[in-house]
Rosetta silent file (secondary structure, phi, psi, omega in degrees, C-alpha in Angstrom):
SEQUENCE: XXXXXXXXXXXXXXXXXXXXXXXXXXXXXXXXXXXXXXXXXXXXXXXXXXXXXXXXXXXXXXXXXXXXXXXX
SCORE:     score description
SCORE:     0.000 S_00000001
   1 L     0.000  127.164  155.913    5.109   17.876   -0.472 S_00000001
   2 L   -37.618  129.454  153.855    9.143   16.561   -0.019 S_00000001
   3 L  -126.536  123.330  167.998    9.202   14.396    2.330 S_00000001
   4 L   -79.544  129.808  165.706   13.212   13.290    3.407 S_00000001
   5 L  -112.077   68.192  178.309   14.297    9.864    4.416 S_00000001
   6 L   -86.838  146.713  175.459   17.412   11.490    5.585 S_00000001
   7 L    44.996   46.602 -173.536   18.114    9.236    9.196 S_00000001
   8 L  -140.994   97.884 -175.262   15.087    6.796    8.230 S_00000001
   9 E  -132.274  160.631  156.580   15.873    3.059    8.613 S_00000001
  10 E   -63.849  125.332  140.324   14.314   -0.373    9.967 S_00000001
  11 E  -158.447 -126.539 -117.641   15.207   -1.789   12.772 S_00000001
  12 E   169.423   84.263 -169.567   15.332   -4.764   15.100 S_00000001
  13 E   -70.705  114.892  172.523   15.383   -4.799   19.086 S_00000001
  14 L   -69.717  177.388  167.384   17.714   -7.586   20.048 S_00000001
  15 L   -65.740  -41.019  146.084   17.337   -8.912   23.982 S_00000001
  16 L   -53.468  -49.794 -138.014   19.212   -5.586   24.897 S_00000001
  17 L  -143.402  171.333  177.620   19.762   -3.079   22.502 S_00000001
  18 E   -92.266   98.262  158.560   18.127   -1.725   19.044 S_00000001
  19 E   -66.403  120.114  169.823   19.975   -3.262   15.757 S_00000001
  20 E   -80.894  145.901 -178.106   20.030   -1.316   12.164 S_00000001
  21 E  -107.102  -72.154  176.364   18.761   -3.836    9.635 S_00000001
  22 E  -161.905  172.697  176.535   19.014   -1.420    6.449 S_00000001
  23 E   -73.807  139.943 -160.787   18.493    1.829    4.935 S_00000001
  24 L  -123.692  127.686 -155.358   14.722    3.048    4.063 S_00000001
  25 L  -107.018  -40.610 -163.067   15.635    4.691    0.514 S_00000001
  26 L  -155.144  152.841  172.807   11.905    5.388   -0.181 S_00000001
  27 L  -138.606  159.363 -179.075    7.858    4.705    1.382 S_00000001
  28 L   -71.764  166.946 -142.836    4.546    4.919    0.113 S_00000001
  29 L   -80.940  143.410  168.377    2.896    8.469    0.440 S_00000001
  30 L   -94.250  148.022 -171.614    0.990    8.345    4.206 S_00000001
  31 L    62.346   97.015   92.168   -3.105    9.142    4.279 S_00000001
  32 L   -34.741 -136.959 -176.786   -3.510    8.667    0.706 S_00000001
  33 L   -87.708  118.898  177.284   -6.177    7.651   -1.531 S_00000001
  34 L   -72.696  170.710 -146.892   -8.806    5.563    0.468 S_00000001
  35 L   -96.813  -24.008 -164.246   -9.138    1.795   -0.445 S_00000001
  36 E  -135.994  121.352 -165.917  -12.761    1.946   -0.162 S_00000001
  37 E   -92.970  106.445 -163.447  -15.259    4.409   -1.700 S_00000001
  38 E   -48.781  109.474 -178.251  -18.753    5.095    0.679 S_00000001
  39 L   -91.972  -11.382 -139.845  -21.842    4.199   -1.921 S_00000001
  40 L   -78.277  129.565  168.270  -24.721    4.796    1.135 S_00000001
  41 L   -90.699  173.342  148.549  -28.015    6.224   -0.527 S_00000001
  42 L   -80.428    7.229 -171.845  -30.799    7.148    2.069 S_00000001
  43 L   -98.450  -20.145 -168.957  -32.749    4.829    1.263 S_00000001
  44 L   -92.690  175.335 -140.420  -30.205    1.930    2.310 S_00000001
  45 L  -113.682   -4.090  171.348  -30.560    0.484    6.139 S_00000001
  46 L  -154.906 -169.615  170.186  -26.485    0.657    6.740 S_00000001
  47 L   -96.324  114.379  161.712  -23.553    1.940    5.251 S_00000001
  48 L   -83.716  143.618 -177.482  -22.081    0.449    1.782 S_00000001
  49 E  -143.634  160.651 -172.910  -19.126    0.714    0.018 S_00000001
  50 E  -118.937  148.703  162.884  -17.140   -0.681   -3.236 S_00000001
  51 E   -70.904  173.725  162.716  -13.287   -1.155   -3.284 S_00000001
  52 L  -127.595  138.733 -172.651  -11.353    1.316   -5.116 S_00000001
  53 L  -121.381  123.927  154.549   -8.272    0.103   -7.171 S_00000001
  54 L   -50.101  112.225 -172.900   -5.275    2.323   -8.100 S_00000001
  55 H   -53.856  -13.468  177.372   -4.222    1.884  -11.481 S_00000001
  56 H   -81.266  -17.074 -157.544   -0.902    0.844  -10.510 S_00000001
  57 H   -90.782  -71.083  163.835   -2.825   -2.016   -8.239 S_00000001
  58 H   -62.271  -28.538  159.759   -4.127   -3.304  -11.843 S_00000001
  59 H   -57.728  -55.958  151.422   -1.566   -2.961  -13.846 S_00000001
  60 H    -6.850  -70.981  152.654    0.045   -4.887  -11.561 S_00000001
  61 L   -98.866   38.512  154.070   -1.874   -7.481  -11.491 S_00000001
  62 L   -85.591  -47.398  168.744   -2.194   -7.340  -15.284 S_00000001
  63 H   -65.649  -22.034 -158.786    1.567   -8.210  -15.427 S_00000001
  64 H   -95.704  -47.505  163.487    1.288  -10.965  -12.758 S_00000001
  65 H   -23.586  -76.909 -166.964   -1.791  -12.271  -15.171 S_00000001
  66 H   -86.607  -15.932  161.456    0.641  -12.250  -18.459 S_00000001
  67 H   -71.797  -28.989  176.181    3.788  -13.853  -16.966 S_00000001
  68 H   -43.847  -80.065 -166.830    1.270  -16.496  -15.602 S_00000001
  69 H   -44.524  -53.574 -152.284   -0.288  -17.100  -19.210 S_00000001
  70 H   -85.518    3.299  175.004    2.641  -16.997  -21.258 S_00000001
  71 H   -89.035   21.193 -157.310    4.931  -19.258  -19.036 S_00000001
  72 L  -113.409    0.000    0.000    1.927  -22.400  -19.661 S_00000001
């Protein structure tokens, strides 16, 4: 689904009044994927979970990894 960030900016209450800071061009999608995926058997005594990582989340920090390494 389109979502428009037509009239969608930050901004910044002063001691009076409401300031524009800048234009909000683009945001991450809201209710997405959840961060943490529910593992609970019946057999366990509470509820467990694992993270879940977004391939863009590793890739990420696959690039953060190789500028590290190759600026040593």
């Amino acid at each position: 689904m389109a979502i428009s960030t037509y009239k969608i900016f930050l901004m910044q209450k002063n001691t009076s009044a409401w300031e524009k800071l800048l234009d909000i061009t683009e945001f991450p999608d809201l209710g997405g994927a959840p961060e943490m995926l529910e593992t609970t058997t019946l057999s366990d005594k509470m509820q467990t979970y694992i993270p879940v990582f977004s391939p863009s989340i590793l890739l990420s920090s696959l690039r953060t990894t190789l500028s590290t390494s190759t600026r040593s």
